[in-house]
C-alpha positions as CSV (number, residue, x, y, z in Angstrom):
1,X,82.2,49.3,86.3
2,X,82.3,53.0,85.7
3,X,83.8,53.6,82.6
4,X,84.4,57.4,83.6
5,X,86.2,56.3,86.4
6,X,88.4,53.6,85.2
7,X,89.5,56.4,82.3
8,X,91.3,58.2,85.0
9,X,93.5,55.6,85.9
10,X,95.3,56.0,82.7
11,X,94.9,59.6,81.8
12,X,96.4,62.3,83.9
13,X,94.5,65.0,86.0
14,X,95.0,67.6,83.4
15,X,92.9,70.4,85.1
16,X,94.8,70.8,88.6
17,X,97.8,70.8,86.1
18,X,96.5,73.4,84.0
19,X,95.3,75.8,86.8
20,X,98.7,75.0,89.1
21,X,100.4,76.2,85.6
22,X,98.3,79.3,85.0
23,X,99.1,80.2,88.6
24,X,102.7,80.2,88.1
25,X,102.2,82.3,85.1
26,X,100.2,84.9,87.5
27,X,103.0,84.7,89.9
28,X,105.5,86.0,87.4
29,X,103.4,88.9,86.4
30,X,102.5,89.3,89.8
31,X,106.3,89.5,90.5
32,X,107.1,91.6,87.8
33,X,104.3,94.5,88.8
34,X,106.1,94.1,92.5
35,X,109.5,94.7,91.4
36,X,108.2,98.1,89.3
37,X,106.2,99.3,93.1
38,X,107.8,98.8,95.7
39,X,111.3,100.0,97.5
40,X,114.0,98.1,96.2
41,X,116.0,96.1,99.8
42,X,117.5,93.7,101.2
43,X,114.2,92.6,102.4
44,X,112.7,92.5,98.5
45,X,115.5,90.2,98.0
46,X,114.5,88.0,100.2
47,X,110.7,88.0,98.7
48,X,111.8,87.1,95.3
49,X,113.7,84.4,96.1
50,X,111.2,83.0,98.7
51,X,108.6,83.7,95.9
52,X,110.7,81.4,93.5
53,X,111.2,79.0,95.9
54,X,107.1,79.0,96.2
55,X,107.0,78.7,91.8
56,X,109.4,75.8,92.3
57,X,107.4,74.2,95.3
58,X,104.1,75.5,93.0
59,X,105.8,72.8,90.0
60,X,106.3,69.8,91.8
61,X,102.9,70.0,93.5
62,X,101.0,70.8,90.3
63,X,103.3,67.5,88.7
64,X,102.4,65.3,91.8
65,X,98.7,66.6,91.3
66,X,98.7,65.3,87.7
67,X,99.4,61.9,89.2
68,X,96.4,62.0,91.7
69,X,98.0,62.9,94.8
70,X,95.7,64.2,97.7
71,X,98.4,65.5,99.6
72,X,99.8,67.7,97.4
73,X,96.4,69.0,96.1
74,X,96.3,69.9,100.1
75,X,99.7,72.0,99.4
76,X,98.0,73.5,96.7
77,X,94.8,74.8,98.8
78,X,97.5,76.3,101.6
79,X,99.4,78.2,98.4
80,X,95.9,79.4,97.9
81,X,95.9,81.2,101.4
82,X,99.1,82.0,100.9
83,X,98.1,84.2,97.9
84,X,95.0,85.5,99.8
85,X,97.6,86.3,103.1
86,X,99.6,88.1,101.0
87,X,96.8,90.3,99.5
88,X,96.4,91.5,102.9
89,X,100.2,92.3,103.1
90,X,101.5,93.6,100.1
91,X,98.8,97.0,100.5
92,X,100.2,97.5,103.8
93,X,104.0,97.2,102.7
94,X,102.8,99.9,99.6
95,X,101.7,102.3,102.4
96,X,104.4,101.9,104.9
97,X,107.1,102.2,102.2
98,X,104.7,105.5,100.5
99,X,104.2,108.1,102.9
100,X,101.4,110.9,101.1
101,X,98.8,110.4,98.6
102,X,98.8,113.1,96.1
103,X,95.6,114.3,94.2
104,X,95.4,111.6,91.7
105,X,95.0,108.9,94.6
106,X,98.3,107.2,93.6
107,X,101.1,106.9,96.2
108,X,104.2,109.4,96.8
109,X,107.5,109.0,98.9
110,X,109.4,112.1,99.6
111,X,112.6,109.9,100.7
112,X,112.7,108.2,97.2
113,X,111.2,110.1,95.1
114,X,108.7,108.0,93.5
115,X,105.2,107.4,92.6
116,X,102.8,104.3,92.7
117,X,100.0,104.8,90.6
118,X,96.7,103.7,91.9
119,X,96.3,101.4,89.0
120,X,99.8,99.4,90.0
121,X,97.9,99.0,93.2
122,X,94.9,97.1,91.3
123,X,96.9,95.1,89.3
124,X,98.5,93.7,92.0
125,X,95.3,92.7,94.0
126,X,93.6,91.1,90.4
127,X,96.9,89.1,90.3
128,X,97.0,87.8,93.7
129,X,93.1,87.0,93.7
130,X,93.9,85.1,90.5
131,X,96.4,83.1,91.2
132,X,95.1,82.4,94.7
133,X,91.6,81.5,93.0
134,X,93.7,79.1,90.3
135,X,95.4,77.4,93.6
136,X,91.9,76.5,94.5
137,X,90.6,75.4,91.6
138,X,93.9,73.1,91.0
139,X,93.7,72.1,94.9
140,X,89.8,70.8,95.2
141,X,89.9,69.3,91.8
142,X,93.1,67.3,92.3
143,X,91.4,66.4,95.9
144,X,87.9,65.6,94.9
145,X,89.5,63.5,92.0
146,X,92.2,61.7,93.6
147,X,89.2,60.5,96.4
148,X,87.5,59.7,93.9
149,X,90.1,57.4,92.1
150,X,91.1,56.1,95.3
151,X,87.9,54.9,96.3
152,X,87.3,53.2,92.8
153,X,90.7,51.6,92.7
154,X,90.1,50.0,96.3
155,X,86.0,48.9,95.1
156,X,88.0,47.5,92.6
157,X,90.7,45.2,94.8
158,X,87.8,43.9,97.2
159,X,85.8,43.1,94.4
160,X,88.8,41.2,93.3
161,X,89.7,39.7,96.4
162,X,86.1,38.4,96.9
């Protein structure tokens, strides 16, 4: 009998919890930088509310994960490429929406009259790679472990059944 193993059929996965949580804090910072950047539309509507619909979705899996579930730990990874898709998009929304740089390296638009400093555009990426390395982590831990337990519990029933 592992005694490791048979401890984590009582006690929740605490670490894909902790790291699903920590990514939903990033993805309110994250969101907040956003809203201060970029050109307010009908289309930034629309990302904010699919964002919170992702922090809800984000919950559930990171409660689910606590309980040893593989295939939400799966949903996890995919929010994790999710966050690493949209580091690739956001830039290019920044320079469609900005059309010069000025001499400081931050962004300018002559239609709205505004200015993204090149710092904004940093701690945008830091945020993203964050919370798309906390999905990860939460992800493969709440996998590994829930094989893990899963494999155990059945050893457990055939040596039962025997």
């Amino acid at each position: 009998m592992n005694i490791k193993l048979d401890k984590m059929r009582y006690q929740p996965n605490v670490i894909s919890y902790y790291f699903g949580l920590l990514a939903i804090v990033i993805d309110v910072l994250y969101l907040f930088e956003v809203l201060n950047v970029l050109v307010p539309s009908l289309v930034m509507a629309t990302k904010i509310l699919l964002n919170i619909v992702l922090m809800l979705m984000t919950f559930l899996a990171v409660e689910k994960c606590k309980a040893y579930s593989k295939g939400y730990s799966i949903v996890l990874i995919v929010f994790g490429v999710i966050c690493l898709l949209r580091l690739l998009y956001v830039p290019l929304q920044v320079l469609l929406s900005y059309d010069m740089i000025d001499e400081t390296g931050s962004l300018t638009s002559t239609v709205i009259k505004s200015v993204v400093p090149k710092g904004d555009l940093i701690k945008i990426a830091v945020y993203l790679i964050v919370m798309a390395t906390s999905y990860f982590i939460a992800g493969l831990t709440g996998y590994i472990r829930s094989k893990k337990l899963t494999n155990y519990v059945t050893l457990l029933e055939n040596n039962r059944v025997k």
